[in-house]
Every structure is written in C-alpha cells, then in structure tokens.
ZAMARGU-4260 file (C-alpha; in steps of 0.2 Angstrom, whole numbers, plus 5000, padded with zeros to 4 digits):
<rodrens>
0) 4907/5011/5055 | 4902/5030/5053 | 4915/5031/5039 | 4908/5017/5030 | 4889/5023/5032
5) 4897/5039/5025 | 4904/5031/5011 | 4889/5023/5008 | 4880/5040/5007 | 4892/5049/4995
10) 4891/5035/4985 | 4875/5035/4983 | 4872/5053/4980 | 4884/5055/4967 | 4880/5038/4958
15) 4862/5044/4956 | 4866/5062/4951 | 4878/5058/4938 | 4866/5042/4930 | 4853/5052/4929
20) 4864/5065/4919 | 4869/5051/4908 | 4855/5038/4909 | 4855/5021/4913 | 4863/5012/4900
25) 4878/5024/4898 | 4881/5020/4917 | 4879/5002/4915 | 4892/5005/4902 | 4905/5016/4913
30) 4904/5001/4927 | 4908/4990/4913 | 4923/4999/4908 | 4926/5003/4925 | 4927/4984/4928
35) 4937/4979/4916 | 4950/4995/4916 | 4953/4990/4935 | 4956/4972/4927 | 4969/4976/4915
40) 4978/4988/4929 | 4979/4971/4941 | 4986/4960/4927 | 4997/4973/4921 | 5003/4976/4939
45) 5021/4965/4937 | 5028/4977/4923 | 5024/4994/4932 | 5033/4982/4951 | 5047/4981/4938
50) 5051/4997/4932 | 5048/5005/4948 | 5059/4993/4956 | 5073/4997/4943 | 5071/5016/4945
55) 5074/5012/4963 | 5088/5003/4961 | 5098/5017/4950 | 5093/5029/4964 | 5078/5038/4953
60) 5066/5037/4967 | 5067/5034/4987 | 5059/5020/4998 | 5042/5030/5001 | 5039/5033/4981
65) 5043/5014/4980 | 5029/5010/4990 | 5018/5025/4983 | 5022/5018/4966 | 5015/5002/4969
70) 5004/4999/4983 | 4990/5014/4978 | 4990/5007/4961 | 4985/4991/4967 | 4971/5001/4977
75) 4967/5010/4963 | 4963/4995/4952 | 4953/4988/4967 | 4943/5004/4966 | 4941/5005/4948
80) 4933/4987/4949 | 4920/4993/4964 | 4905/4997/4956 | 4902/5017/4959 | 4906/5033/4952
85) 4914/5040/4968 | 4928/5025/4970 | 4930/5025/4951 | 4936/5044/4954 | 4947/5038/4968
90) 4954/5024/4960 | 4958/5034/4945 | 4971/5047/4953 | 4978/5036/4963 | 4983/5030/4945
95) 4994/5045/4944 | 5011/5046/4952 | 5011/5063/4955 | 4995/5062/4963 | 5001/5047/4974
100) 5017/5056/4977 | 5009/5074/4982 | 4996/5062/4994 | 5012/5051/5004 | 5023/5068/5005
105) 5009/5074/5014 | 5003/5063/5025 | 5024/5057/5029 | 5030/5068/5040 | 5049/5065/5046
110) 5051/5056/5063 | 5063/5066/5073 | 5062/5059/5089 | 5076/5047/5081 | 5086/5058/5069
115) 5101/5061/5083 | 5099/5042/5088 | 5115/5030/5077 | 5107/5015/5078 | 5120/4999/5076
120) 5117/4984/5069 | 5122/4968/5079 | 5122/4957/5063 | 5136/4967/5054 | 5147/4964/5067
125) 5158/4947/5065 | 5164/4948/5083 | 5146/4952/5091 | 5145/4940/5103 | 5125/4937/5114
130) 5129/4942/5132 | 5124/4927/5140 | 5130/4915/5154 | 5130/4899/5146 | 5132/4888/5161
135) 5117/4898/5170 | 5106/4899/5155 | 5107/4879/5151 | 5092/4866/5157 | 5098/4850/5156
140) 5081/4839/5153 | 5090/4825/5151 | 5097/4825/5169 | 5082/4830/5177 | 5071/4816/5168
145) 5084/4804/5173 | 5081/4808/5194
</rodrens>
C-alpha cells in the first residue's frame, strides 16, 4: 500500500510540473497519444511474440531474453495507456530491449545452490517404473460396498 501511495505522489508531482510547462491542451494531447501508442504496441504484440520466438529458436537469444522480450512490452503498452507522465516514461523504455535486457540481467542473479545438483528426468526414461506395491496400494470399493 506505501508503494502505491508513493506512486500516487510521484505521479502527481511530475504530472503537474511538466503540464504546467506545456499547458493543458498539449497534455490532453500527450495522453491521447500516449493512449493510442500503447494501443498499437498491444495489437501489434503477435508479430514482435513471433520474431522473438524465431530468434530463440536459432539460438539468438536465451530463455530469460525470451521472456524479457515479451512480457515487459506487454507492460510497457499497459503503462503507455495509464494516463500519467511518470508511467508513460516507464512504459516507454521498457520498449527498448536493451533497456529490458540491462533490467533482468540485473535483477537475475544465477542460483547456485543447484549448479552441482544433475537433476534426472523420470519421463525420459522408457524403463522407469513408479515404486509402488500394487497389491497394498489397491482399495477395492466394490468389495467393501458389497459386506
């Protein structure tokens, strides 16, 4: 909740400071475009999934970059189409790969608890077999209901 009230607070301190460097009309005009730039990133959205999906698939970019690519443009849009000078900033670098990659390589940081740890998986095995007791693990309802 404090980080929302200070949101709110920024927001408003920037908002007024730049409209009344620019007036009022100019900033009805810059939430317009705003609105509508946000729009057009959203509708747009499938072709830049695609690309981004191909480049991964040719080993151009990793897992993390995948998700970079795509999920903070999403945000982005979402931000561009809140009305406000501070979330229109926001919104329009994470519009920027570069920016989006520089922000996950630093907030990612490698987990090496596990690096040492081969972890196997049961479902690539044709042989892998559950270990149970079948004869102990079975109700039989049927029996039961007929007592």
């Amino acid at each position: 909740m404090i980080y929302f009230i200070i949101y709110l607070l920024l927001e408003t301190l920037f908002s007024v400071e730049i409209s009344s460097q620019i007036g009022g009309l100019n900033t009805f005009l810059g939430i317009v475009i705003s609105v509508i730039i946000g729009i057009y990133i959203l509708k747009n959205l499938k072709y830049n999934l695609a690309s981004t999906i191909q480049e991964f698939s040719t080993g151009g970019i990793d897992i993390n970059q995948l998700k970079s690519r795509n999920i903070f443009p999403i945000v982005g849009a979402i931000l561009l189409i809140i009305p406000g000078f501070l979330t229109d900033s926001i919104g329009l670098l994470l519009q920027f790969s570069f920016f989006t990659d520089l922000l996950t390589r630093k907030a990612h940081t490698p987990n090496t608890h596990f690096d040492d740890v081969e972890i196997q998986d049961s479902f690539q095995d044709r042989n892998y077999k559950p270990n149970l007791k079948y004869d102990d693990d079975i109700i039989d309802v049927k029996k039961d209901l007929d007592k």
